[in-house]
C-alpha positions in Angstrom: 9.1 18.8 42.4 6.9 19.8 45.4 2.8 18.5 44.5 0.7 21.0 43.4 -2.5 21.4 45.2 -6.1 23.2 45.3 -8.5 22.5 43.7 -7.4 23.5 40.1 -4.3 21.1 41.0 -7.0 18.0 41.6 -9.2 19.2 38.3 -6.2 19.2 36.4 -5.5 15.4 37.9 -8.9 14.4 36.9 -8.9 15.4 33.6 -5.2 13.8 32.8 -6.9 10.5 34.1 -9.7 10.7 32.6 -7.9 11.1 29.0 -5.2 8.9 29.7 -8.0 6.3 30.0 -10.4 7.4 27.3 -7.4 7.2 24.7 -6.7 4.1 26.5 -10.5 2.6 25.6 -9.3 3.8 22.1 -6.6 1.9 22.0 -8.8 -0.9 23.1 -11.3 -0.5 20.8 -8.6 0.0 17.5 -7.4 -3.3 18.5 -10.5 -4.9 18.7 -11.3 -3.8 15.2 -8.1 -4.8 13.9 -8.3 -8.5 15.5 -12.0 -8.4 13.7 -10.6 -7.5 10.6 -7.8 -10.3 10.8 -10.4 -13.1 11.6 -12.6 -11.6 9.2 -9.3 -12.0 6.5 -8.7 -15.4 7.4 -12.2 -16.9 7.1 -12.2 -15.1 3.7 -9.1 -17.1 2.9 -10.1 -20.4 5.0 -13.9 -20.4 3.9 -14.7 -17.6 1.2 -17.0 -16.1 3.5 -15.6 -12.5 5.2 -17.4 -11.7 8.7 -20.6 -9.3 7.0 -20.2 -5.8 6.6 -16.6 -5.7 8.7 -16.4 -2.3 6.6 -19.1 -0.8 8.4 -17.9 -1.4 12.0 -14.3 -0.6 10.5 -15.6 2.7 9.2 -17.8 3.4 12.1 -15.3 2.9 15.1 -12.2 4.3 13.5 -13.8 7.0 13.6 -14.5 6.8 17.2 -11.2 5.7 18.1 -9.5 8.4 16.3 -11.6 11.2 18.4 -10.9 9.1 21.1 -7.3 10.1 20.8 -7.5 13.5 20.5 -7.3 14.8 24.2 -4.4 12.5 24.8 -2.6 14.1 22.1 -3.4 18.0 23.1 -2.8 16.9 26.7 0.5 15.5 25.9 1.8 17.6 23.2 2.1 14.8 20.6 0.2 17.4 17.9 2.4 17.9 15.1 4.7 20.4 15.6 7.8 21.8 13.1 10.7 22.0 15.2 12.8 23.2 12.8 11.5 26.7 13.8 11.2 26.4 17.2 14.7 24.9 18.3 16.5 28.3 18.3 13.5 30.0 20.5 13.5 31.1 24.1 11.2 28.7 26.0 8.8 31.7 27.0 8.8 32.0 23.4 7.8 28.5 22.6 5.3 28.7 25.6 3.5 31.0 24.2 3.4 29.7 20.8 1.8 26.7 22.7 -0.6 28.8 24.4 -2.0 30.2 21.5 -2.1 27.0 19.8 -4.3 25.6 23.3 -7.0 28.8 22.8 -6.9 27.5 19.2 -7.6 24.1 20.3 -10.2 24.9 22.9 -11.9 27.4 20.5 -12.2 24.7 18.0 -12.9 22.3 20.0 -16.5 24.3 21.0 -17.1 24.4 17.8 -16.6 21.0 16.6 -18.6 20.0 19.8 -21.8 22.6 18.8 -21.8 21.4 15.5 -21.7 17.7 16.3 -24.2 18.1 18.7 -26.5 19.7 15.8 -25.5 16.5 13.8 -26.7 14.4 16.4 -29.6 16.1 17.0 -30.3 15.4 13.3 -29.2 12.0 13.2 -32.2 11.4 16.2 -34.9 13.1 14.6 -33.7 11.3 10.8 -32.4 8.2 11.9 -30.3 6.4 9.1 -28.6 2.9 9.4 -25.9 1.2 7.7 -27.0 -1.0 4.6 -25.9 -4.4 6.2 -25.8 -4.8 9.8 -28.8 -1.7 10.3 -26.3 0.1 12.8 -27.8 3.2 13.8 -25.3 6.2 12.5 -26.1 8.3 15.3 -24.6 5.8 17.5 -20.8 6.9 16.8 -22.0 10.6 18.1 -22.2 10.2 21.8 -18.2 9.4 22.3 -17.3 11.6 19.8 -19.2 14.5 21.5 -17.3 13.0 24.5 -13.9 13.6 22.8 -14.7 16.7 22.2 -15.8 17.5 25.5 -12.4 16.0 26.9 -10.0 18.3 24.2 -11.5 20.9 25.3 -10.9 20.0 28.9 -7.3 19.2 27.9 -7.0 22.4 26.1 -7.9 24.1 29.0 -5.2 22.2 31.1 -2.7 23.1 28.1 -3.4 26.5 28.6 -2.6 26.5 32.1 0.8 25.0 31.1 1.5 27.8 28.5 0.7 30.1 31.1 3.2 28.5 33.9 5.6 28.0 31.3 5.5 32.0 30.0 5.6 33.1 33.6 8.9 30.1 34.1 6.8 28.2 36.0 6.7 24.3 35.6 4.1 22.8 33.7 1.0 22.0 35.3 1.2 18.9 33.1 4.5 18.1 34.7 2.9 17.3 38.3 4.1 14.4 39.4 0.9 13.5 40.5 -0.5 13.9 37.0 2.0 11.8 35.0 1.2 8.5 33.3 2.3 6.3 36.5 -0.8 6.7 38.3 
């Protein structure tokens, strides 16, 4: 397949990277919480005495990490989707379906971003902390407003390939110099 190029064909290229990495740093950060939560298991068994407040960073940076993931998964198609329906359909048919599900996701993912951003804002101006460690809430907002910002951008991409692929076109997605070996 001949390398698409322009510059829509090197935005497109950004943005895969820059998600592949960012749910990369999720997966990174997922781990580190689940090694923490291990250690802090085993010096509960070995010593009676759990790391302190492992349930706030757990509940904090899950919550990250699972934002984290979310333009990986619009990017790549690994939403949930019923196949059962789908199977029999023409593939302009199930590229369209996937082009209205990217406007949903873009749509949606403005909103999410606007109303997080108000929760931030709030957050600032009426700062509240966890009870233990004094962890500043507002401090999960700034990468979760950068998820969002990143499904969006991988909507957008996803909307491109709905587009190619209701016109028969491959994928923008499909580039070879967008795929996961770079």
């Amino acid at each position: 397949m001949p390398r698409r190029t322009g510059r829509l064909a090197a935005g497109v290229r950004l943005v895969a990277r820059l998600v592949r990495y960012w749910a990369l740093g999720g997966g990174v950060l997922l781990t580190g919480l689940a090694v923490m939560t291990a250690l802090s298991a085993g010096s509960n068994i070995a010593f009676s005495a759990p790391f302190p407040a492992d349930h706030e960073l757990v509940k904090h940076f899950v919550a990250i990490g699972i934002f984290m993931f979310l333009p990986y998964c619009q990017l790549a198609g690994a939403n949930v989707t019923v196949d059962i329906f789908t199977e029999s359909m023409s593939e302009g048919a199930k590229a369209a379906m996937a082009l209205f599900s990217a406007i949903f996701t873009a749509a949606f993912a403005l909103l999410l971003l606007r109303q997080m951003s108000y929760g931030f804002g709030s957050y600032i101006q009426y700062p509240e902390v966890t009870p233990v460690l004094k962890l500043p809430l507002w401090t999960a907002f700034p990468p979760i407003l950068l998820s969002l910002a990143l499904l969006f951008l991988a909507a957008m991409v996803t909307i491109l390939d709905g587009v190619a692929g209701m016109r028969g076109q491959p994928k923008w997605t499909e580039d070879p110099s967008a795929t996961a070996s770079e």
